[in-house]
C-alpha positions as CSV (number, residue, x, y, z in Angstrom):
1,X,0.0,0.0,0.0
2,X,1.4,3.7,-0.9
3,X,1.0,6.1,1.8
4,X,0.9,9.5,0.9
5,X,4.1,11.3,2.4
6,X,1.6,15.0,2.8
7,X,-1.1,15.4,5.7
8,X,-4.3,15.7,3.9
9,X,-7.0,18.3,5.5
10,X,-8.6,18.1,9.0
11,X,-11.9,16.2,9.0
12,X,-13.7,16.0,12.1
13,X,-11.3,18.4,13.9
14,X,-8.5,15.6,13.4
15,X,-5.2,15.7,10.8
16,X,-4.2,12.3,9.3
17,X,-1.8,10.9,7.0
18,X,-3.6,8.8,4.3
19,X,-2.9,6.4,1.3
20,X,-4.8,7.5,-2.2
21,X,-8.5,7.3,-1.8
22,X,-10.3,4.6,-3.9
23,X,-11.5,5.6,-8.0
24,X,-14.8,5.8,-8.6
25,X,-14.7,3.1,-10.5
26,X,-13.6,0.9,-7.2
27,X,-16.5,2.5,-5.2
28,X,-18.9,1.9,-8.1
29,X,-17.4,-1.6,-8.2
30,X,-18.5,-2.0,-4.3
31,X,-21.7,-0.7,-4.4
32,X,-22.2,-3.3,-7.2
33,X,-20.6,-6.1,-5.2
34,X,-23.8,-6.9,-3.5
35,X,-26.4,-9.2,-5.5
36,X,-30.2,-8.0,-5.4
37,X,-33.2,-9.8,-4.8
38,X,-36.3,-9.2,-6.6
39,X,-38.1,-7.9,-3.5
40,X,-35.5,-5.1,-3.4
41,X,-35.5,-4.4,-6.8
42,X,-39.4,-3.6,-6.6
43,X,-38.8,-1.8,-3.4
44,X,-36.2,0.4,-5.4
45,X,-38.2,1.0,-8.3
46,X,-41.2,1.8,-5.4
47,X,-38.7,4.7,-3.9
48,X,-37.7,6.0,-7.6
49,X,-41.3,6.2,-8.3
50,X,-42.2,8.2,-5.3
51,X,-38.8,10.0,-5.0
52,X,-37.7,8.6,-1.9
53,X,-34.0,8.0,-1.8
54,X,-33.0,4.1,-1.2
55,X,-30.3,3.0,0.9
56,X,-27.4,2.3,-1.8
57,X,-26.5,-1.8,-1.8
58,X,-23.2,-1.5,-0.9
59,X,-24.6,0.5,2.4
60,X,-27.4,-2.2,2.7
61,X,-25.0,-5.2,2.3
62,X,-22.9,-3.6,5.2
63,X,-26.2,-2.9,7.3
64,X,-27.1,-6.6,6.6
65,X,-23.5,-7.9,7.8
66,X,-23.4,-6.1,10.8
67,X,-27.4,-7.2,12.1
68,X,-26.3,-10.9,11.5
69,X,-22.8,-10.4,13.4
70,X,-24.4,-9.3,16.7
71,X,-27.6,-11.1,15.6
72,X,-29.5,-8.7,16.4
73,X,-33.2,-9.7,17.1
74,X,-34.7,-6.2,18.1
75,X,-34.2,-3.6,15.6
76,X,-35.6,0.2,15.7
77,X,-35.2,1.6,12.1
78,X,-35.9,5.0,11.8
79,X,-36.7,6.2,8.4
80,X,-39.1,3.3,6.7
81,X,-38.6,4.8,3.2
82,X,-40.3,2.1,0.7
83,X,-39.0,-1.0,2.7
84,X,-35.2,-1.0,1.3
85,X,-33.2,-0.7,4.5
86,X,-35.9,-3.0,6.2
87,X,-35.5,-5.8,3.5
88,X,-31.6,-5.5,4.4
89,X,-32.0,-5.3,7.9
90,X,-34.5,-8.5,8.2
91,X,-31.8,-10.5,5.9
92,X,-29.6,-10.1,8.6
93,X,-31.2,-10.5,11.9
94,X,-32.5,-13.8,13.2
95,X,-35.2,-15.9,12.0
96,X,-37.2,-14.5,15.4
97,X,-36.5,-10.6,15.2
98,X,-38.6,-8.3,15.3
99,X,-37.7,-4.7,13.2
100,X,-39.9,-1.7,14.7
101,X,-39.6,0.6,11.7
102,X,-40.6,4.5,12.3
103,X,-41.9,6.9,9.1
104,X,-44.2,9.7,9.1
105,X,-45.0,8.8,5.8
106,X,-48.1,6.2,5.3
107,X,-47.9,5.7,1.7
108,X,-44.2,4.9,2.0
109,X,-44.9,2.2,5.1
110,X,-47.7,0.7,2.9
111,X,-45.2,0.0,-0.1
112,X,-42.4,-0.9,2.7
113,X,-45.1,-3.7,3.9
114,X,-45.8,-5.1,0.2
115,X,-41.8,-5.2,0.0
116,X,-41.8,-7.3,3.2
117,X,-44.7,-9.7,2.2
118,X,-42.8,-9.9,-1.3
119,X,-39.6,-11.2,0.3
120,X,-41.7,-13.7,2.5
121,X,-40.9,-12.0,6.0
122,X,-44.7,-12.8,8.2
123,X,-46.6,-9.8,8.9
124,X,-45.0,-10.5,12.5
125,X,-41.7,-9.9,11.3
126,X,-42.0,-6.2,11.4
127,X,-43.6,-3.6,13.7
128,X,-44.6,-0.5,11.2
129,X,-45.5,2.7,13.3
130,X,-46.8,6.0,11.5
131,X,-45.4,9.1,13.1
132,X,-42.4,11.5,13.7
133,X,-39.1,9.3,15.6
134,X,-38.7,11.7,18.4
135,X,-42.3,11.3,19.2
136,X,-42.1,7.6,18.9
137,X,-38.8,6.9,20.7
138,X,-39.4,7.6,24.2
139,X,-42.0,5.1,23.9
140,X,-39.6,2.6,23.6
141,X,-37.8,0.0,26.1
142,X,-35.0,1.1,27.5
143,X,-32.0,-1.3,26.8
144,X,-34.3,-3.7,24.6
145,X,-32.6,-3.1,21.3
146,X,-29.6,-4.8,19.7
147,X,-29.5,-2.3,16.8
148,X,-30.8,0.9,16.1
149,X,-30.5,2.0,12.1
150,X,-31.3,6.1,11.5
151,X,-31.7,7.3,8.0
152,X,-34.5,10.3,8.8
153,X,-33.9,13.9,9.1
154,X,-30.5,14.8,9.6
155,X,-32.0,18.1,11.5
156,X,-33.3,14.5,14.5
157,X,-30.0,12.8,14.2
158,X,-28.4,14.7,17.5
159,X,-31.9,13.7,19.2
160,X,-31.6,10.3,17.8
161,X,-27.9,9.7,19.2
162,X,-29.1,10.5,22.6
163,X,-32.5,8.5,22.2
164,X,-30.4,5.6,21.1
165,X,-28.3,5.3,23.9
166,X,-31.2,4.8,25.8
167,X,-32.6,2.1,24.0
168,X,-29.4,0.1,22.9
169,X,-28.2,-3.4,25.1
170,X,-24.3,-3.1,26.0
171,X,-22.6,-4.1,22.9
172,X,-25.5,-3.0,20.7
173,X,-24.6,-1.1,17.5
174,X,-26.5,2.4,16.1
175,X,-25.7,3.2,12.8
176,X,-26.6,6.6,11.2
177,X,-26.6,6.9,7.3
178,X,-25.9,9.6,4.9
179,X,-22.5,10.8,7.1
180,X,-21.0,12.0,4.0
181,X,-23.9,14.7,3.8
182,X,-25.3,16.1,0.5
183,X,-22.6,15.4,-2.2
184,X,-20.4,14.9,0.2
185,X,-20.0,17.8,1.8
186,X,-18.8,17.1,5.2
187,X,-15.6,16.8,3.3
188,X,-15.6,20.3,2.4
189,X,-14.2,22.5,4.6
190,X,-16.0,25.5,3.3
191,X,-19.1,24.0,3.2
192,X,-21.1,25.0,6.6
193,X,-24.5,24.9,5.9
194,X,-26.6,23.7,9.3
195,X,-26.9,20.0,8.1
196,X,-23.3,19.7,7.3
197,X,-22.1,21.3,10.2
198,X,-24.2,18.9,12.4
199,X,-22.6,16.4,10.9
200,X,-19.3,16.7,11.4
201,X,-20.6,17.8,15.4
202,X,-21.9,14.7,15.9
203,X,-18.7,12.4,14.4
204,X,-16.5,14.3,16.5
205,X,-18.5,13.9,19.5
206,X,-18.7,10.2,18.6
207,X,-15.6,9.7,18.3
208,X,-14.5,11.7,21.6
209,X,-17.1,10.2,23.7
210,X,-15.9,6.9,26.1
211,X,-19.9,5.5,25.5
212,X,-19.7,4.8,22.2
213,X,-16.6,2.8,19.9
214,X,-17.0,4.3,16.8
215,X,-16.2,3.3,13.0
216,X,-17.0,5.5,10.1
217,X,-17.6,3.0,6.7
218,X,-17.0,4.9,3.6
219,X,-20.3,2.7,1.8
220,X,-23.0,4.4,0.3
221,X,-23.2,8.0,1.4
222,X,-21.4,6.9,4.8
223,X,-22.3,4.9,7.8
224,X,-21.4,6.2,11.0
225,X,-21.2,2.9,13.2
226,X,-21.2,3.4,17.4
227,X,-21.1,0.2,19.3
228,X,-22.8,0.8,22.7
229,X,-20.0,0.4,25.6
């Protein structure tokens, strides 16, 4: 591996050394990687159709991975989308988990159900709840969750962290999508628009803080992984 002999600019209030980052050809070639089944295919086409933007495969794949390693049977998604994230969470956990999946959007839930019955999960398989996560969350066991998935508002993710600590087991995982922000802005240093600049608050803080054990995976639009000390 070639390292690069220059520091390359702070991100996340930190200066590192680096090797080359991957082409976009390699990172096309990874989000690629992961093979499709026709359930998520018609749950794709469903979020295209209503302009809902799906969780990448490369990101799902990753998502899936990490459900089966701690295999996790009780799963708070917040973000329900048309069902994409849910199919790749379900894949994952174990043949008795439960996914409680949070949206304020009906229409999308109803499309995320015909995903689920499409891929042959039982209507038990998943807990769909209509309304806004930070009105849903406190309502929710404290400690009685092996993973907690957030792809919502990024405006809720600081809320969500919080809310998630609550509700993880020790050793569970959260995972917060879309990291990178839009077009990958967090990157940019002149970029400091509120969403961005929440962002890159709530890495650092992750990554400073002794409750969490943080990982940031560069697939998709990033996934900011925190395992519950």
């Amino acid at each position: 591996m070639r390292w690069s002999s220059r520091c390359r600019p702070r991100r996340f209030g930190i200066t590192a050394v680096t090797h080359d980052p991957p082409s976009p050809s390699t990172h096309g070639f990874v989000e690629a990687y992961a093979a499709l089944t026709p359930a998520l295919r018609a749950a794709m086409a469903a979020a295209r159709e209503v302009g809902v933007v799906a969780l990448p495969a490369g990101a799902g794949a990753a998502l899936r991975l990490l459900a089966a390693v701690i295999q996790a049977r009780t799963v708070v998604e917040i973000g329900t989308g048309t069902g994409v994230s849910g199919l790749w969470l379900l894949g994952g956990m174990r043949a008795d988990g439960v996914l409680t999946t949070i949206d304020a959007e009906q229409e999308h839930q109803r499309l995320a159900r015909r995903a689920f019955a499409m891929a042959g999960h039982a209507p038990g398989r998943a807990r769909i709840i209509t309304g806004r996560a930070l009105d849903v969350l406190p309502r929710l066991a404290d400690g009685g969750y092996d993973l907690v998935f957030v792809d919502g508002p990024v405006s809720d993710y600081a809320a969500c962290v919080v809310a998630a600590r609550r509700l993880l087991r020790a050793g569970g995982l959260l995972v917060l999508n879309r990291m990178f922000g839009v077009n990958g802005r967090v990157v940019d240093p002149t970029a400091r628009d509120p969403d961005t600049v929440a962002l890159r608050e709530i890495a650092r803080q992750a990554r400073d803080s002794e409750e969490w054990l943080p990982a940031l995976l560069p697939s998709g639009e990033g996934l900011l992984c925190l395992m519950r000390r």
